[in-house]
N, C-alpha and C positions, 0 to 999 in steps of 0.2 A: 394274569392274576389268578390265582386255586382259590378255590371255593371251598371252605371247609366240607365234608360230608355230611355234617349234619343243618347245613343249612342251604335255603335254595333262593334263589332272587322273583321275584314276582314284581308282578305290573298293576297298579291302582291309579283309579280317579281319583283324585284331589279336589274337591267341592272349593271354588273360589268366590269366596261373601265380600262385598263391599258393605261399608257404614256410609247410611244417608248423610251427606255436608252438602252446606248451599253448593259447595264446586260441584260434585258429582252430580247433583240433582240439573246444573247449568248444565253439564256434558253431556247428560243424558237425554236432555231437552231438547238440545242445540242436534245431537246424534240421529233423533228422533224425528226431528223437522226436516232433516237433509233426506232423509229416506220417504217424505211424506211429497215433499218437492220433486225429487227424484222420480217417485210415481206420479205425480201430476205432469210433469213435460213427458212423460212416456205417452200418458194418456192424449194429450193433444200432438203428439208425432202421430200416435195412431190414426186418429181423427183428421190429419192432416195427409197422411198416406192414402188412406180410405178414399176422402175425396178425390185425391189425385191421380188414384188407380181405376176409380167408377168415371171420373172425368175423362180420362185417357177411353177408357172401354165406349161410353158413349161416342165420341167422338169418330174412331175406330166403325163403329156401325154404321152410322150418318153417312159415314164414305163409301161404306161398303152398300147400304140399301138407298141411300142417294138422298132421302126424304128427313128433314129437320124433323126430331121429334119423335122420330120413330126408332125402336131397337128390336132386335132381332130377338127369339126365342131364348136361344144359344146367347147373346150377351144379358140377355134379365137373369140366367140362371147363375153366368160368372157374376153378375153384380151381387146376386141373393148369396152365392158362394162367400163371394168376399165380405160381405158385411156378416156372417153370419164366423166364421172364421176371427173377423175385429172385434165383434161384440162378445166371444166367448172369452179372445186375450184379458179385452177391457173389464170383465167379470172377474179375472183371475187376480187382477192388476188392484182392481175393485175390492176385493174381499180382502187382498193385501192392505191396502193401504187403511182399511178398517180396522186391521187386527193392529196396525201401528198405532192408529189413532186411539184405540184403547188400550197401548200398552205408554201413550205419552200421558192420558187421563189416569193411571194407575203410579206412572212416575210423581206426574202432580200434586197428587194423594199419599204420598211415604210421608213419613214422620221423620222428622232429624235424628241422627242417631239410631235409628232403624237397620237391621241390617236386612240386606237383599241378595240372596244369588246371582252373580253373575256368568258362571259356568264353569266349566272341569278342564283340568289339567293334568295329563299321566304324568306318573311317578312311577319308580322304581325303586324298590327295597328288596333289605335279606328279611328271610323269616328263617328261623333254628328251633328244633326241637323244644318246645317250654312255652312259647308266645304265644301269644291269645292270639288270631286270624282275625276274628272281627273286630279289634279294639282297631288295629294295626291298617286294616282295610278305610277304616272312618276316620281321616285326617281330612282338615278344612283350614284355607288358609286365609285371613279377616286382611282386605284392604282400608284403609282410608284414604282418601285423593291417591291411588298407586300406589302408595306405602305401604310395608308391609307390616301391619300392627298389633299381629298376632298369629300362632301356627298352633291350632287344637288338634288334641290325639298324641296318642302316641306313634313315634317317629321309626 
């Protein structure tokens, strides 16, 4: 396919808005909890790991210095390692699962029929001598439940 000379093809984000409806606000609810649960069983694998790696390592020393109760220098410093190591993921995990938690309380809080961002999609267009760039570059396309229920800007 020739490309006229006086026009050139370019590449844009596409701004993708959804409309608040009880559906979407269920989807996004339902969305939102799966990722809240999803960091909750992280976190007690972690915690589950932990124990079972500080378990195994005490154990480990017991055999090795013979005396119940007592651990080596060298195993306090892997246990302090490893915990120190768990509690930084579980922080990580932690502040995740916060930022979720206040983006399911800001779902909550939408208004029906509100519109919301839900993120960008490239496009591709011609532009030709005469077109305004930045009309052309600001295209957004309106969902409701998936549907496509409007396309702003010019195309």
């Amino acid at each position: 396919m020739d490309i006229p000379a006086d026009q050139l093809l370019l590449k844009r984000a596409i701004t993708v808005k959804a409309v608040v409806t009880p559906q979407w606000k269920q989807e996004a609810q339902q969305q939102l909890q799966a990722q809240i649960n999803q960091l909750d069983g992280q976190l007690q694998q972690l915690d589950l790991q932990v124990q079972q790696m500080i378990g195994e390592l005490k154990k480990q020393s017991i055999q090795i210095i013979g005396v119940e109760g007592s651990t080596s220098d060298e195993t306090q410093a892997q246990i302090q390692n490893i915990q120190m190591q768990a509690n930084s993921r579980k922080s990580e995990w932690l502040d995740e699962k916060n930022q979720v938690l206040q983006q399911l309380n800001l779902v909550q809080s939408l208004d029906m029929e509100q519109e919301v961002e839900q993120g960008q999609i490239d496009s591709f267009f011609y532009i030709k001598t005469g077109d305004h760039l930045v009309r052309r570059m600001q295209v957004e396309i309106l969902l409701r439940d998936g549907v496509v229920e409007a396309i702003r800007g010019d195309l």
